[in-house]
C-alpha positions in Angstrom: 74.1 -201.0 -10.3 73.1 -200.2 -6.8 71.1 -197.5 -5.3 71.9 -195.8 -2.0 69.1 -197.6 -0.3 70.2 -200.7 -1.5 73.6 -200.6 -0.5 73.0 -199.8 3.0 70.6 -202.9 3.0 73.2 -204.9 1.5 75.6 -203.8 4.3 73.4 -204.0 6.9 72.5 -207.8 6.5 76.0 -208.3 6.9 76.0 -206.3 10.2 78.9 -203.9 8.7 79.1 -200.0 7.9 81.6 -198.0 5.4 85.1 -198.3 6.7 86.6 -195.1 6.5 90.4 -196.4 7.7 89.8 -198.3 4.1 88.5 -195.0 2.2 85.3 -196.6 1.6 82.8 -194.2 0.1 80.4 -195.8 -2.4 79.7 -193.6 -5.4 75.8 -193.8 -5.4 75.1 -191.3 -8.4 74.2 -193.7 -10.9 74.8 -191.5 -13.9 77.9 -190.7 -12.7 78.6 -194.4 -12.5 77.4 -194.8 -16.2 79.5 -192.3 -16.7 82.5 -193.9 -15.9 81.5 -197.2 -17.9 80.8 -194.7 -20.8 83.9 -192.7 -20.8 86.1 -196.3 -21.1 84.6 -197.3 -24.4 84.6 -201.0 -22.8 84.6 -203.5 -25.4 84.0 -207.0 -25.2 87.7 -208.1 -25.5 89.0 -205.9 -23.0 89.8 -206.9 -19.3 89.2 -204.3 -16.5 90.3 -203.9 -13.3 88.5 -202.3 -10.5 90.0 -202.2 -7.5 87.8 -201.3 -4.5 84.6 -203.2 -5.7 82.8 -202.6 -2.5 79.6 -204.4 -2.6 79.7 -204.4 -6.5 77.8 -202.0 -7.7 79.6 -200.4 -10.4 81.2 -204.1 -11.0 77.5 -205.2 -12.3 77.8 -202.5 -15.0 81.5 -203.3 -16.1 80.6 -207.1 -16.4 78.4 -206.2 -18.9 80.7 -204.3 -21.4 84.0 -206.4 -20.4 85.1 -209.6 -21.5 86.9 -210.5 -18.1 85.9 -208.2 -15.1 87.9 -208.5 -12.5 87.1 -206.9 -9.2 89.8 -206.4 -6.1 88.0 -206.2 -2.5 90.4 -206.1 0.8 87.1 -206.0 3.3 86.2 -209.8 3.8 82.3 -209.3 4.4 82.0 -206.8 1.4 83.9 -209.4 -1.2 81.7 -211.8 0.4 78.7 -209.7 -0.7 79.8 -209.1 -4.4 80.3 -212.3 -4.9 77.0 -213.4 -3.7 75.1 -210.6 -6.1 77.4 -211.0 -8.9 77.3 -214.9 -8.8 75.2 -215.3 -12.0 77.9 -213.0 -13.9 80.6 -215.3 -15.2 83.3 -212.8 -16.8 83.5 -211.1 -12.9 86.4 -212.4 -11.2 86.3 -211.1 -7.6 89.9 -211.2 -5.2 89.5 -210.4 -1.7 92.8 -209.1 -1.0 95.0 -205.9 -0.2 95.6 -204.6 -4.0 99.5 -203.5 -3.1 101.6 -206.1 -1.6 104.3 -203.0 -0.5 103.7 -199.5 -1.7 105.8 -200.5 -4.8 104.5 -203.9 -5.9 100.8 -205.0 -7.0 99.3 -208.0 -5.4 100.8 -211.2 -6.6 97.5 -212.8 -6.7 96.1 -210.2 -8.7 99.2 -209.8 -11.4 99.3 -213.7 -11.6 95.1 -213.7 -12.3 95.4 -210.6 -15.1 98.3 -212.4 -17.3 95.9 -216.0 -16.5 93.2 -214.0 -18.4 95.3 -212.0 -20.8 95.9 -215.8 -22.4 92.0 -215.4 -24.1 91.1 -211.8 -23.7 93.4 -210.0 -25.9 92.3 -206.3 -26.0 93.2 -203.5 -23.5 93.4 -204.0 -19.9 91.5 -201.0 -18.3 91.6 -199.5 -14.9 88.2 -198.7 -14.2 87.1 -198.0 -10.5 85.9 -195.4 -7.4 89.5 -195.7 -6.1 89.6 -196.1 -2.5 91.3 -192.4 -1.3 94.2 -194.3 0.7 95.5 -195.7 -2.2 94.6 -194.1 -5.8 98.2 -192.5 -5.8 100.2 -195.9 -6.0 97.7 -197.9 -7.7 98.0 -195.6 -10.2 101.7 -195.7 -10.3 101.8 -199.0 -10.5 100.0 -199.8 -13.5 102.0 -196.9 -15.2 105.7 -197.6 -14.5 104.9 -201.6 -14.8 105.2 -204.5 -15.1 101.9 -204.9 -15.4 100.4 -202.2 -17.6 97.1 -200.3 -18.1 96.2 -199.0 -21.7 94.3 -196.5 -20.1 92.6 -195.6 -16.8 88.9 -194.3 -15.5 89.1 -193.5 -11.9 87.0 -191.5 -9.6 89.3 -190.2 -7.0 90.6 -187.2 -3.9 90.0 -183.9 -6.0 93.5 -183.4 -4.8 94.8 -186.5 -6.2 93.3 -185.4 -9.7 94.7 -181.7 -9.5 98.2 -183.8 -9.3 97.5 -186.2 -12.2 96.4 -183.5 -14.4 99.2 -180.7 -13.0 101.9 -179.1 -15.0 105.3 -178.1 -14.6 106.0 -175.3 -12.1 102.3 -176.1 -10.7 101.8 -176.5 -6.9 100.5 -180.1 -7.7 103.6 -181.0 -9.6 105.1 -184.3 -8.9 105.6 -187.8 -9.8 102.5 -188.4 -10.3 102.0 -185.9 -13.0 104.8 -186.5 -14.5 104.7 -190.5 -15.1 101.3 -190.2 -16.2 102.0 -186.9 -18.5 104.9 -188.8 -20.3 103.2 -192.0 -21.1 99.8 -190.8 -22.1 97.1 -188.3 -21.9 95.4 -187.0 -18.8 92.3 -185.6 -18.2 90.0 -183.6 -15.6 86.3 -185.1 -16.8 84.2 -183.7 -14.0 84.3 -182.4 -10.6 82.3 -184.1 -7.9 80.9 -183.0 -4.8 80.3 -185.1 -1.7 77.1 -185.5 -2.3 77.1 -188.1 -4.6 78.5 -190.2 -2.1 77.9 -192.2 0.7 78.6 -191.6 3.3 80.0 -188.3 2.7 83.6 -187.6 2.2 84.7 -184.4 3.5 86.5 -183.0 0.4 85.4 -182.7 -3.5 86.4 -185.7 -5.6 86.9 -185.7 -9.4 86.8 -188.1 -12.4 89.5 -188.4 -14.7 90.8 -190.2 -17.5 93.9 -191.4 -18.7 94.9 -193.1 -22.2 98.0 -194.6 -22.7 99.9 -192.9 -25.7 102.7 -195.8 -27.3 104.3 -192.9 -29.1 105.2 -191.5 -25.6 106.3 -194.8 -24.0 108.4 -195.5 -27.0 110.7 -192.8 -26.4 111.5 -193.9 -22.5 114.2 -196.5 -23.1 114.1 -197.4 -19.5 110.9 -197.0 -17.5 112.7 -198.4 -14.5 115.8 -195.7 -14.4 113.2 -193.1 -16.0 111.1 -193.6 -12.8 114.1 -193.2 -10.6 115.4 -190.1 -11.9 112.1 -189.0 -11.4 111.9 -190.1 -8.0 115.2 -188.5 -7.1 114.6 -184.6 -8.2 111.1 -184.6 -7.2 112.4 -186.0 -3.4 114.2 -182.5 -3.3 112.1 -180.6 -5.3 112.7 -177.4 -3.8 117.0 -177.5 -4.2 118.5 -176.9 -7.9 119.1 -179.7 -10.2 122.5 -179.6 -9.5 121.9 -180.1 -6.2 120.0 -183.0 -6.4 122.4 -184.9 -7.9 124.8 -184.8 -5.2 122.3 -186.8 -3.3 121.7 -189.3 -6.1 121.7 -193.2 -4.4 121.9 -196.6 -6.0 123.1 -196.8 -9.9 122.7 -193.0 -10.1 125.2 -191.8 -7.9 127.7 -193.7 -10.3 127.0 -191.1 -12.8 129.7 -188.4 -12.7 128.5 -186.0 -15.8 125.6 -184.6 -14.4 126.8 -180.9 -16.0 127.4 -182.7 -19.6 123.9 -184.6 -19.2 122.1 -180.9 -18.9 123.5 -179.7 -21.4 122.5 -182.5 -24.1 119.0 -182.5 -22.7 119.0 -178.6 -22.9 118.0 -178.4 -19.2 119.4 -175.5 -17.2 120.7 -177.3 -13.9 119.6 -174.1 -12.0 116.1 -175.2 -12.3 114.6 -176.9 -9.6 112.9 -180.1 -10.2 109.4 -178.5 -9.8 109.7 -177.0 -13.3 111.0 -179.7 -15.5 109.0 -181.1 -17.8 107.7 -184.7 -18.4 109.7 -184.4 -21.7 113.2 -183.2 -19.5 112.7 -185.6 -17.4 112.6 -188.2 -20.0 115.7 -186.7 -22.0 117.5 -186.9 -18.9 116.7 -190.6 -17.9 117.9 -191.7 -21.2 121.0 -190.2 -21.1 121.6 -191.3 -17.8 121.1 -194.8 -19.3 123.3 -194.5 -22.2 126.0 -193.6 -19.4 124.8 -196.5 -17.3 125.3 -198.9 -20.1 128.9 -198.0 -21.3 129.9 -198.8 -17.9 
């Protein structure tokens, strides 16, 4: 792991400086980091993902827990760098590339590498990384909904971002977010963290959390595609009734035309708005959606 000194240094040689367009804030606090490391239980069958490896630092201290590390840098000269300092570590894997192809799909290159190394390393494939802030929320999305899924996930990331992957229903911070990760796992607030344990500074508190995929949970979505849909369609008009929303419905769902009897089996009163649903209701209402769906 790298100090604070030694990441300017690093940076320096290469004649570059933190990018804040790319949300880069290094985590210097190197507790914290070993925190991180600690908190995944890391074992040496398991491949992790980090995603923002800046110039490697917390990389070092996954390659030596991981069987396959691999790290995803979109800044050229900084990928550059890790691989120069982690050159000696052969489980680290590092891509210099844009993690998300669109907003919706994880980088080919990336996907194509992790199922290359899921042929040997057979254990959990782990999320563990100081997401960059411009793009925790759909990274994390991602590698819920599929197809390529994390068992669990160790993130620093936007204090806000944690107070909606940790929020319940009829919270302010409600939302997709909260709900995907609330229905296929369990979510948790480790620590709050202040700017200071940055650099350079970010100008709001950041947080670490946790997440743990729970196969009891996923088991009971039949569809995660159509589950993530219905999501994405009440939460769009989160303010309006239930009922409302489904007047709006696009694609596959507007060919559903029992909305009222679909409430009622899911024991969800349609004059709810989407805001205070549950995980559970939303999951209940998804599958009978998709039993509808498929008698068609």
């Amino acid at each position: 792991m790298q100090t604070k000194q030694q990441i300017k240094q690093l940076l320096a040689s290469a004649g570059i400086f933190p990018n804040k367009r790319l949300g880069q804030h290094f985590l210097i606090d190197l507790n914290l980091m070993r925190l991180l490391v600690d908190s995944a239980h890391i074992g040496n069958n398991d491949i992790v993902l980090e995603v923002g490896c800046g110039t490697g630092s917390l990389t070092e201290a996954l390659a030596d827990k991981a069987g396959c590390c691999l790290a995803v840098e979109i800044d050229e000269l900084a990928a550059k760098i890790a691989k120069r300092e982690l050159a000696k570590a052969k489980n680290v894997e590092i891509i210099n590339a844009d993690i998300l192809e669109t907003k919706n799909i994880i980088s080919q290159s990336v996907t194509d590498t992790l199922e290359q190394r899921r042929k040997k390393y057979t254990g959990r494939l782990l999320l563990v990384a100081n997401l960059p802030y411009n793009v925790a929320s759909p990274v994390m999305v991602n590698l819920i909904t599929g197809p390529t899924v994390a068992d669990g996930m160790y993130v620093t990331v936007q204090k806000q971002v944690a107070d909606r992957m940790t929020a319940s229903a009829g919270c302010g911070d409600y939302g997709t977010l909260s709900i995907f990760l609330s229905a296929t796992g369990d979510v948790k607030m480790m620590r709050v963290l202040k700017p200071t344990v940055f650099w350079p500074l970010p100008q709001v508190d950041s947080a670490m959390v946790s997440f743990v995929r729970k196969h009891d949970k996923v088991s009971r979505i039949k569809n995660m595609e159509l589950f993530s849909e219905v999501a994405s369609l009440f939460m769009q008009h989160r303010r309006k009734m239930l009922r409302t929303c489904t007047k709006l419905a696009q694609g596959r769902l507007a060919g559903i035309n029992n909305w009222q009897d679909i409430f009622g089996r899911a024991s969800v009163d349609p004059n709810n708005r989407p805001e205070q649903l549950s995980p559970e209701g939303y999951v209940a209402i998804a599958n009978l959606c998709g039993e509808q769906l498929g008698q068609k």
